[in-house]
Backbone bond lengths (Angstrom), bond angles and torsions (degrees), N, CA, C in turn:
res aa  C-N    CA-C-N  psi(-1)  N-CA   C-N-CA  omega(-1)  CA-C   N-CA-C  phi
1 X - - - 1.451 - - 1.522 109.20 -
2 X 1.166 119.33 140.25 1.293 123.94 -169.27 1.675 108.04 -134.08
3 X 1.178 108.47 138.35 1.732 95.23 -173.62 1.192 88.42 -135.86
4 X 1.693 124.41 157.53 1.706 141.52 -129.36 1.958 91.55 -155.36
5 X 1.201 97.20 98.60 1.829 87.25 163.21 1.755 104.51 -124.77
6 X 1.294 104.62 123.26 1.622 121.46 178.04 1.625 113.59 -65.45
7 X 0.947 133.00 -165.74 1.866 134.82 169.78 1.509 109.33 142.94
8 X 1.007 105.03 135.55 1.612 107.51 -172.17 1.683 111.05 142.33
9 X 1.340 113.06 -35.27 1.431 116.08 -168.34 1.427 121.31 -47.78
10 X 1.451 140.15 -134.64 1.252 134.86 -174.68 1.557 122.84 96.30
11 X 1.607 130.36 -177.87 1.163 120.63 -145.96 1.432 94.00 -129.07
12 X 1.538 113.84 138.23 1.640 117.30 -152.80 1.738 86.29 -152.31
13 X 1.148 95.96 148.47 1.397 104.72 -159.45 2.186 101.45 -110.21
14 X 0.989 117.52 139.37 1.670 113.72 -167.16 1.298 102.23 -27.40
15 X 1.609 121.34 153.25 1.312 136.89 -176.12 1.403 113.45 46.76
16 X 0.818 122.21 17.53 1.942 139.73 172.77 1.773 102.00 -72.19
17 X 1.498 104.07 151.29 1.443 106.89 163.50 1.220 118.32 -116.56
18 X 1.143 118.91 159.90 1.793 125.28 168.14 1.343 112.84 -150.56
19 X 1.346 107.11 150.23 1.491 121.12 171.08 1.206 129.47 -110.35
20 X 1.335 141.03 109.11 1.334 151.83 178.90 1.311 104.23 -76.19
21 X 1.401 106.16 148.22 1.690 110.58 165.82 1.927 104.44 -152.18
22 X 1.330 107.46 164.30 1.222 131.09 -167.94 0.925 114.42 -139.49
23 X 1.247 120.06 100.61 1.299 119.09 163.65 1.938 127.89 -100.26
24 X 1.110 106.01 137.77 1.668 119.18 -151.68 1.897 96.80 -103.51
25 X 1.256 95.22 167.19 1.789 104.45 169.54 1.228 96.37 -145.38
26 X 1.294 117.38 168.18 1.911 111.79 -165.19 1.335 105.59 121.40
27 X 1.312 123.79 121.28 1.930 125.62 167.90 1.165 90.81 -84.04
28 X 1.521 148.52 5.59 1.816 106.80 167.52 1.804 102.52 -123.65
29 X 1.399 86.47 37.98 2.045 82.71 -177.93 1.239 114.98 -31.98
30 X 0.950 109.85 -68.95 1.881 133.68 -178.39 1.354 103.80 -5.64
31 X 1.601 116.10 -56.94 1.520 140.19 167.32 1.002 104.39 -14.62
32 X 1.558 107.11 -89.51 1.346 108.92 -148.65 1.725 125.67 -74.10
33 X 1.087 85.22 168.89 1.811 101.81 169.98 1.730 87.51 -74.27
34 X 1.508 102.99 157.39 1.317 133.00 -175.86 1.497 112.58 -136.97
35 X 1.302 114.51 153.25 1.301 117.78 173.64 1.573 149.48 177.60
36 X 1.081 141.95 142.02 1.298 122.20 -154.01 1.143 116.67 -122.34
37 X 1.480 137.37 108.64 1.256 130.81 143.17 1.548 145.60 -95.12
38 X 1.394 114.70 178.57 0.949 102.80 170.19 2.030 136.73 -147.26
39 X 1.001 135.05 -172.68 1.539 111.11 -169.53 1.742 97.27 -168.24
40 X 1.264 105.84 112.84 1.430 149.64 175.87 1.690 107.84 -62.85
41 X 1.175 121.76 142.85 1.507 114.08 168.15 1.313 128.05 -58.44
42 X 0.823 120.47 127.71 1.904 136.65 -167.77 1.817 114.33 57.19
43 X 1.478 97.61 24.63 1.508 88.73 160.91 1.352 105.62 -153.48
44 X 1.572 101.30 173.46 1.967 126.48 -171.02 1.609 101.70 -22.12
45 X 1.123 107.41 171.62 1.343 118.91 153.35 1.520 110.52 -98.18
46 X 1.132 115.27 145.36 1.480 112.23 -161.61 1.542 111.44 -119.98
47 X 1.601 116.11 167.29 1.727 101.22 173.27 1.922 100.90 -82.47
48 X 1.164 135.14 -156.46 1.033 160.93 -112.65 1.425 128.56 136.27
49 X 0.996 115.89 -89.90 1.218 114.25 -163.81 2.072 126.80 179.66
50 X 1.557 101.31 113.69 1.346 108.23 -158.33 1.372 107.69 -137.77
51 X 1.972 104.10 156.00 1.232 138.11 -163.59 1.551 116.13 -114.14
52 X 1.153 116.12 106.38 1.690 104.89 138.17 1.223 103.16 -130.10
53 X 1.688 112.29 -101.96 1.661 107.93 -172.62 1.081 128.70 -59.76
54 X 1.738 96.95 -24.51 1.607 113.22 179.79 1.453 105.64 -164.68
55 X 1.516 102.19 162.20 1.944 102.12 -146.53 1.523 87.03 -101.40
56 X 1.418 109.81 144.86 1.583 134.23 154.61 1.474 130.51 -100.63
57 X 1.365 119.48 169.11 1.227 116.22 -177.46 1.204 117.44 -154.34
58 X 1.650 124.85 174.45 1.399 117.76 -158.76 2.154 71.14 -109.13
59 X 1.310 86.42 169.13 1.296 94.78 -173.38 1.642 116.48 -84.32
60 X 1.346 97.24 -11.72 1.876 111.22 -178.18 1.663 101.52 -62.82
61 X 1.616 103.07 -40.63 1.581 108.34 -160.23 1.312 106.37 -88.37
62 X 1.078 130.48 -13.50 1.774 134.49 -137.78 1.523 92.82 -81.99
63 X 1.998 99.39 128.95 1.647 100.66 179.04 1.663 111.87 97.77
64 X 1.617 95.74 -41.78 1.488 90.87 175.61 1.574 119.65 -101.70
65 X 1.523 122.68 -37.29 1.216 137.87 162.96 1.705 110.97 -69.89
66 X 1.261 117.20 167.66 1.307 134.45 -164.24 1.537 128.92 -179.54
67 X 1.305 103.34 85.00 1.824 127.14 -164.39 1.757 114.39 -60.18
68 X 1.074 160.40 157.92 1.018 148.96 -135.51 1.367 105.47 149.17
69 X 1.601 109.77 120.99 1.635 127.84 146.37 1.290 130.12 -118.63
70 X 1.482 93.96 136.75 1.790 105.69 163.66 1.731 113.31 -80.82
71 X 0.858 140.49 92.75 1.094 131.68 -159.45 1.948 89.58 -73.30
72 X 1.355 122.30 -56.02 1.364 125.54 -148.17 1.867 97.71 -56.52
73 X 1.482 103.74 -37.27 1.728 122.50 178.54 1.533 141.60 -82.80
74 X 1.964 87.70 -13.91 1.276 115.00 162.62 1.151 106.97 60.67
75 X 1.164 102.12 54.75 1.842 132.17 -164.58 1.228 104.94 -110.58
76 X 1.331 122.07 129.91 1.528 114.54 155.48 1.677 114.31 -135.89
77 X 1.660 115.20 123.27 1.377 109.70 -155.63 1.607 96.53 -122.81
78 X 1.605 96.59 153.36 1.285 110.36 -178.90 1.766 112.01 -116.58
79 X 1.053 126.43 87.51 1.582 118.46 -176.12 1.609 100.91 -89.61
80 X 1.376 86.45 131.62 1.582 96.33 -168.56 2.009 93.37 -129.65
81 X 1.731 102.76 124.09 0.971 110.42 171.17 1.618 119.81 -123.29
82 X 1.240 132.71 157.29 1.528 139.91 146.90 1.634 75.61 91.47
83 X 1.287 125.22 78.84 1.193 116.41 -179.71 1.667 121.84 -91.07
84 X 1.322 113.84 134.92 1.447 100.05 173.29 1.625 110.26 -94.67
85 X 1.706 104.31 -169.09 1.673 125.53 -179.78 1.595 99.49 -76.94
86 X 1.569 108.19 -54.89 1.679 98.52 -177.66 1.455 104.36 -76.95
87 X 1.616 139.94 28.94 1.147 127.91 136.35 1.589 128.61 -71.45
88 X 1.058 115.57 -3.56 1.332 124.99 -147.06 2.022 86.46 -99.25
89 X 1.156 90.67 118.78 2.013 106.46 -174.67 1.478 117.29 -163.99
90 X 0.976 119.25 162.22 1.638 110.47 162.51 1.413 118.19 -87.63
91 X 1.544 116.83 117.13 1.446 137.21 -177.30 1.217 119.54 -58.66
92 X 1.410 144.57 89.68 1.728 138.58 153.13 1.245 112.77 -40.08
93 X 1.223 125.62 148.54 1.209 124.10 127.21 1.681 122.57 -110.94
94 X 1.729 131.51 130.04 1.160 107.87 -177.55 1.802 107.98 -143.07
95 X 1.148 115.80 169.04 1.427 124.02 -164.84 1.694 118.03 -133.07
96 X 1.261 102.33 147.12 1.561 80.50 171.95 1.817 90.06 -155.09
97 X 1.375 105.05 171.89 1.315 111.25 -175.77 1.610 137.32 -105.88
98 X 2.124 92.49 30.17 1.063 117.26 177.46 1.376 108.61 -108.21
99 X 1.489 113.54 99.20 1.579 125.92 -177.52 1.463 101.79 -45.97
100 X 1.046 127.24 159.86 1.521 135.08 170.74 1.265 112.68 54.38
101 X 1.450 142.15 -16.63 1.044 111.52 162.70 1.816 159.21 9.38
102 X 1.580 83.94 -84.69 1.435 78.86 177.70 1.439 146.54 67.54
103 X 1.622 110.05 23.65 1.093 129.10 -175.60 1.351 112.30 -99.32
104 X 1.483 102.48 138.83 1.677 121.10 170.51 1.134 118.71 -79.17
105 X 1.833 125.87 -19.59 1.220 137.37 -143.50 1.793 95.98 -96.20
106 X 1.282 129.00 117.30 1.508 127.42 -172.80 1.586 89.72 -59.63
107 X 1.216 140.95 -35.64 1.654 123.78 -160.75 1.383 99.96 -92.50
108 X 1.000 122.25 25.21 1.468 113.19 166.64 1.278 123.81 -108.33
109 X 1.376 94.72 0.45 2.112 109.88 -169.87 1.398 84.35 -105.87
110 X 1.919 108.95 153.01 1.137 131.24 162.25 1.107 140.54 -69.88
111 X 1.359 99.95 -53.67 1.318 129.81 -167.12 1.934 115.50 -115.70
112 X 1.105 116.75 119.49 1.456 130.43 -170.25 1.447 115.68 -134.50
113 X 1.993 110.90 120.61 1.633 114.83 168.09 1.213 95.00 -52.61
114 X 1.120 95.16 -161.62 1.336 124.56 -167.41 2.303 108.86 -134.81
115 X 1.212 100.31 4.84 1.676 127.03 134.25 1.783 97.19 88.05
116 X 1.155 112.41 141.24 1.438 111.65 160.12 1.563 126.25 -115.66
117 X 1.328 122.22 142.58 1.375 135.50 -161.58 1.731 102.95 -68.23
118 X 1.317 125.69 127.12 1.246 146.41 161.91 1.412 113.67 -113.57
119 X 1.341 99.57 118.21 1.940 122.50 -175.27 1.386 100.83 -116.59
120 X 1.432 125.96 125.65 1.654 127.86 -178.72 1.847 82.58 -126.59
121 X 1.519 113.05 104.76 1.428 97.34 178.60 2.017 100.31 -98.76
122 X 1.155 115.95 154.90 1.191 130.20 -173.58 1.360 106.91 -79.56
């Protein structure tokens, strides 16, 4: 069992940065795939941006976002720069304990925070 708490969110004004972080519980973190999404008012939850051997990205973020683990802290961080307005969603972070993965699909992850609020005001 693995449990996911988000923190970092808050209100950032266009081209603003912020840093998300995740912190995990679990002795085999290291394992898993990691990952971040996110979900906007009145729509999907979306991919973002994910970790195992090597980090991926949704193509909205690419260049500006930047995925990141502490493995020893069981950290998983989201630095988010040059921010826009349609960034502005509530942030997941989620995990699962299928190495390599690599899925965009939210039902394929296990494990889900419980998300922090991101505001990019214009």
């Amino acid at each position: 069992q693995v449990q996911l708490v988000e923190s970092g969110g808050g209100l950032v004004q266009t081209g603003g940065s912020l840093s998300l972080s995740c912190a995990a519980s679990g002795r085999t973190f290291s394992t898993y795939s990691v990952a971040w999404f996110r979900q906007a008012p009145g729509k999907e939850r979306e991919f973002v941006a994910g970790s195992d051997m090597s980090t991926y990205y949704a193509d909205s973020v690419k260049g500006r976002f930047t995925i990141s683990r502490n493995n020893a802290k069981k950290t998983v961080y989201l630095q988010m720069n040059s921010l826009k307005p349609e960034d502005t969603a509530v942030y997941y972070c989620a995990a699962d304990p299928s190495w390599g993965m690599r899925s965009r699909f939210v039902y394929a992850w296990r494990y889900w925070g419980q998300g922090t609020q991101v505001t990019v005001s214009s």
